[in-house]
C-alpha positions as CSV (number, residue, x, y, z in Angstrom):
1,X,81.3,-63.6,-52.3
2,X,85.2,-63.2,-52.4
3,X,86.0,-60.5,-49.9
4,X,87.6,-58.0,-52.0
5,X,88.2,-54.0,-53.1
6,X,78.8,-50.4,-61.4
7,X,76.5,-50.1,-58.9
8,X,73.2,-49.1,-60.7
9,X,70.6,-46.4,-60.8
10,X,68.7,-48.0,-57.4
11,X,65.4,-47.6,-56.3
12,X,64.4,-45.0,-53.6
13,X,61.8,-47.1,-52.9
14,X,63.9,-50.0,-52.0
15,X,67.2,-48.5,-51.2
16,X,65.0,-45.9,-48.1
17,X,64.9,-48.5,-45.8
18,X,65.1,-46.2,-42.9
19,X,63.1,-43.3,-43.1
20,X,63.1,-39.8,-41.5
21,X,62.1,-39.9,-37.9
22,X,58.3,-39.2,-37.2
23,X,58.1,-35.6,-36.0
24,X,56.7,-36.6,-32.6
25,X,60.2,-38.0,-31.9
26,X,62.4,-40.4,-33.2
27,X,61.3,-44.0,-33.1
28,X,63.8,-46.9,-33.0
29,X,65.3,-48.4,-36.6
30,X,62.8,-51.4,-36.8
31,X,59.8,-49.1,-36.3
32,X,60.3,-47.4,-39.2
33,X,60.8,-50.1,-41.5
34,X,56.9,-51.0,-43.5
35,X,58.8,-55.1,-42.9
36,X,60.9,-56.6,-40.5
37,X,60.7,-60.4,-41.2
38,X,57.7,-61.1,-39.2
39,X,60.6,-62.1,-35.9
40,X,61.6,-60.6,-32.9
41,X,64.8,-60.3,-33.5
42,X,66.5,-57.8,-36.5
43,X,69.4,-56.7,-37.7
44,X,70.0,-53.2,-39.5
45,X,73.2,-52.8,-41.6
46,X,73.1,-49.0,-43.0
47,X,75.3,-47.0,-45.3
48,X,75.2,-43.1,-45.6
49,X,74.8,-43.4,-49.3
50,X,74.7,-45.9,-52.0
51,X,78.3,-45.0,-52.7
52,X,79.3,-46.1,-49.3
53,X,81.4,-48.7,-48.0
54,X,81.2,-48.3,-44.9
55,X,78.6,-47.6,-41.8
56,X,76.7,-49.2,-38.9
57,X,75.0,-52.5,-38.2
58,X,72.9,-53.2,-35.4
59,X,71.0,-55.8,-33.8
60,X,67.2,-55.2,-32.7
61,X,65.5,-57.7,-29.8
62,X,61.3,-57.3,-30.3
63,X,60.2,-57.4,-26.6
64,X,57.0,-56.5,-25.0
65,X,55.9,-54.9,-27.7
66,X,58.9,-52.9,-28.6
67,X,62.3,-52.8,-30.3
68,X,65.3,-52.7,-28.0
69,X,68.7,-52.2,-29.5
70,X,71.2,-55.5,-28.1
71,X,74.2,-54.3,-30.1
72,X,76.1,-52.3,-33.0
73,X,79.5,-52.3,-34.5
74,X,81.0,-50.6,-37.3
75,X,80.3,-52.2,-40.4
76,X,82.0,-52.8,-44.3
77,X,79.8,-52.4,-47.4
78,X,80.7,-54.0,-51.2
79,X,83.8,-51.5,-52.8
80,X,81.6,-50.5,-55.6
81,X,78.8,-49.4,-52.7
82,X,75.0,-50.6,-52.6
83,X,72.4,-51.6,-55.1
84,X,69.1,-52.6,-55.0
85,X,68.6,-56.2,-54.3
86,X,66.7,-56.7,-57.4
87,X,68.2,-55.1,-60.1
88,X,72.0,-56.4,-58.8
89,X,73.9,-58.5,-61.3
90,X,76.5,-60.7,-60.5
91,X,80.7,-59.8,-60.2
92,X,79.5,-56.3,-59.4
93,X,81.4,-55.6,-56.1
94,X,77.6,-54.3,-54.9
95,X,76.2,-54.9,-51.2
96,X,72.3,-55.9,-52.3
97,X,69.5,-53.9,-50.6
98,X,66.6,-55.3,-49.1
99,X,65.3,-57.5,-46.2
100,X,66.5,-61.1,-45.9
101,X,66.8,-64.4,-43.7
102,X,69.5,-65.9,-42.6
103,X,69.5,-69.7,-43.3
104,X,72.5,-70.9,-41.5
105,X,76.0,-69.9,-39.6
106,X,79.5,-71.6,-40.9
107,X,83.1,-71.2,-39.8
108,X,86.7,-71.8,-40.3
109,X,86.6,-71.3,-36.2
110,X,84.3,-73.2,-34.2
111,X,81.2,-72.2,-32.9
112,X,81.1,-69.6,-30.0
113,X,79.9,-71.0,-27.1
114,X,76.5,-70.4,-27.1
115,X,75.7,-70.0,-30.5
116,X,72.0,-71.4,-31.2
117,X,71.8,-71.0,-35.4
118,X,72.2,-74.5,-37.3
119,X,77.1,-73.9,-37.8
120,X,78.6,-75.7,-40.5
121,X,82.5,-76.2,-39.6
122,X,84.5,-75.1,-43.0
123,X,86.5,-77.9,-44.0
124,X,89.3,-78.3,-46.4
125,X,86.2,-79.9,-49.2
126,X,83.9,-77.0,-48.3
127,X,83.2,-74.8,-51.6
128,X,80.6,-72.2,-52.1
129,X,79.3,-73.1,-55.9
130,X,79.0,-69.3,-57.7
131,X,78.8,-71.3,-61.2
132,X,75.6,-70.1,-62.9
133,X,75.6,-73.0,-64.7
134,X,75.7,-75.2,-62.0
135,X,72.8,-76.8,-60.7
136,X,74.5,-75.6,-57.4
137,X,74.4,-72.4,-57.8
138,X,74.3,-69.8,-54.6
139,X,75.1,-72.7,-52.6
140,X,77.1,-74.8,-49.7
141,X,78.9,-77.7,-51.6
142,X,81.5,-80.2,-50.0
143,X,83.2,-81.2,-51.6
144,X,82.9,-79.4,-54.9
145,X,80.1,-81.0,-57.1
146,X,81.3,-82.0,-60.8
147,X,79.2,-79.4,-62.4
148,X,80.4,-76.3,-60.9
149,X,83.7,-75.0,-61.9
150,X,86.2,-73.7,-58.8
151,X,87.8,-71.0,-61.2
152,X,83.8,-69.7,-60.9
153,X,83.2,-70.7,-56.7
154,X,84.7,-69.8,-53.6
155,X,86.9,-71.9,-51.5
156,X,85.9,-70.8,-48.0
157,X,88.8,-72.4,-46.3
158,X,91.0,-70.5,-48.4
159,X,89.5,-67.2,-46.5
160,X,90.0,-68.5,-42.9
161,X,90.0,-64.6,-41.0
162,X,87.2,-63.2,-43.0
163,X,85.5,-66.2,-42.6
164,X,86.5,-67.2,-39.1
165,X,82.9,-66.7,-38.2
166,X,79.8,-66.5,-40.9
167,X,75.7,-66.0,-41.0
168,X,74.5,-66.8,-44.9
169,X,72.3,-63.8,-45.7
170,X,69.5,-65.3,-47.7
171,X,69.9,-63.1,-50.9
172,X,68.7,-65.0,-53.9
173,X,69.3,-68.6,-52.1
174,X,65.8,-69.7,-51.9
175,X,64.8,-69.2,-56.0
176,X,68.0,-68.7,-57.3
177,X,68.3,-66.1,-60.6
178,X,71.5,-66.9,-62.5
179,X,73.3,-64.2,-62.9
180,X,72.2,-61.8,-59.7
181,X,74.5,-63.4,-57.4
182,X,76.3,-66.0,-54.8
183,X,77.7,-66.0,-51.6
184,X,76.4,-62.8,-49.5
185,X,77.5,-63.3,-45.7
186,X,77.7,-61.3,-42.8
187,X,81.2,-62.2,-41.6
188,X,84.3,-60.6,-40.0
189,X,86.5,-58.2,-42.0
190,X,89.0,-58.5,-44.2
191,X,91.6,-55.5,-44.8
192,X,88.9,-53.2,-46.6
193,X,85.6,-53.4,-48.1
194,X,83.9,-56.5,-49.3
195,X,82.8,-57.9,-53.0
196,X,79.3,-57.6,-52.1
197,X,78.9,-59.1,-48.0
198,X,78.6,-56.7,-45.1
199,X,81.5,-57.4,-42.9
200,X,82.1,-56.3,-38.8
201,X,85.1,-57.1,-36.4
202,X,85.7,-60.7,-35.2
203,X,84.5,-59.9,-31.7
204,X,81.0,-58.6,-32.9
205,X,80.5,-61.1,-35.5
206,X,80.9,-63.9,-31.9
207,X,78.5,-61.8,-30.1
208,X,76.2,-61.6,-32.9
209,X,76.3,-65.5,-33.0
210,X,75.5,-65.9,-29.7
211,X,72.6,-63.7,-30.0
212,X,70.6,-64.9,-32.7
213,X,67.8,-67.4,-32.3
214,X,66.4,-69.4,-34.8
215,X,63.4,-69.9,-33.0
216,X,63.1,-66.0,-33.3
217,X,63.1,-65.8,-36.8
218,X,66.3,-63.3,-37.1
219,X,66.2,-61.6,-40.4
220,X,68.7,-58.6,-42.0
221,X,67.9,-55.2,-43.8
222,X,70.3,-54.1,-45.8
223,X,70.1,-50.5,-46.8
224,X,70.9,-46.7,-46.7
225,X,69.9,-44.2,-44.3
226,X,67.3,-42.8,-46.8
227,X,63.8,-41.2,-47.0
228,X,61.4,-43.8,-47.3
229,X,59.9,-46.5,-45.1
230,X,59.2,-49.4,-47.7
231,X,61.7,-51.8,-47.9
232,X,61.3,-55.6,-50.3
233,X,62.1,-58.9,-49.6
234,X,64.5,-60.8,-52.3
């Protein structure tokens, strides 16, 4: 999604990902989330409001039988706010709610030094293919398959701070809809809020890299600080 400056009626149901605390006490963010990937590791990126375009991300370790914050850092939503993962359409400028994986890491930068997630190195060839009529679609190209038009796709190169440093959020990647959406990262900001990605500063997108384990099964909510505990997988 092209970093960049009408969200939808949205769910409660989906956009509550984080609900009130219990009234014995607050619990930590993952324990009041009804799914958390089935990992041990989790990250939480949280806006005030749907409207918002900014708030907090943070990253969650699952140890001993608990949930132990390893991070946070300020955090960019889409410029037309949040929308529920489901219901998003395509060129809307909308962060999508809900609970996803993160299939792989790419950069314009190389790796940080201990990263552990499968990194792609963005080449001058690399292209993420947003054509819906591609058989591409809401995917990695290189170089640029005959079926999908650039004028509809992203040349990552062509973004090389934003895109320095990159996890693929898994929203509509694995059964692709036409028309809901392509390209949602977590990457490093740009000068203001995003077309759809969350986006954090360079330094804590590296440590974020280094962090995350594949053989952990990292996964991302993306949400609001709502009133609800249920949150749905797209």
């Amino acid at each position: 999604m092209r970093p960049a400056a009408v969200a939808g009626l949205v769910s409660a149901s989906v956009l509550g990902l984080l609900g009130a605390a219990p009234p014995r006490g607050p619990l930590p963010l993952p324990e009041r989330l009804a799914d958390t990937g089935g990992g041990t590791q989790l990250i939480i990126a949280r806006a005030p409001d749907t409207r918002s375009t900014t708030g907090t991300l943070t990253w969650w370790d699952r140890r001993g039988g608990s949930w132990v914050r390893a991070g946070s850092a300020p955090a960019r939503f889409g410029a037309k706010g949040l929308v529920e993962g489901g219901a998003r359409r395509q060129g809307t400028d909308t962060t999508p709610t809900g609970l996803y994986d993160l299939p792989f890491g790419f950069g314009t930068k190389a790796a940080p030094g201990g990263t552990r997630v499968p990194y792609r190195p963005v080449k001058k060839s690399s292209w993420w293919c947003q054509d819906n009529a591609s058989s591409s679609y809401n995917r990695w190209t290189d170089p640029l398959p005959g079926d999908c038009r650039a004028s509809e796709s992203e040349h990552l190169g062509a973004y090389a701070g934003q895109y320095a440093y990159a996890l693929v959020v898994g929203f509509n990647y694995h059964r692709p809809v036409r028309g809901r959406g392509a390209g949602i990262f977590l990457h490093v900001n740009g000068r203001g809020a995003t077309a759809g990605c969350v986006s954090v500063p360079e330094r804590d997108m590296r440590r974020i890299l280094r962090w995350a384990d594949p053989d952990r099964a990292p996964h991302i909510v993306l949400g609001t600080s709502g009133g609800v505990t249920a949150v749905s997988r797209y």
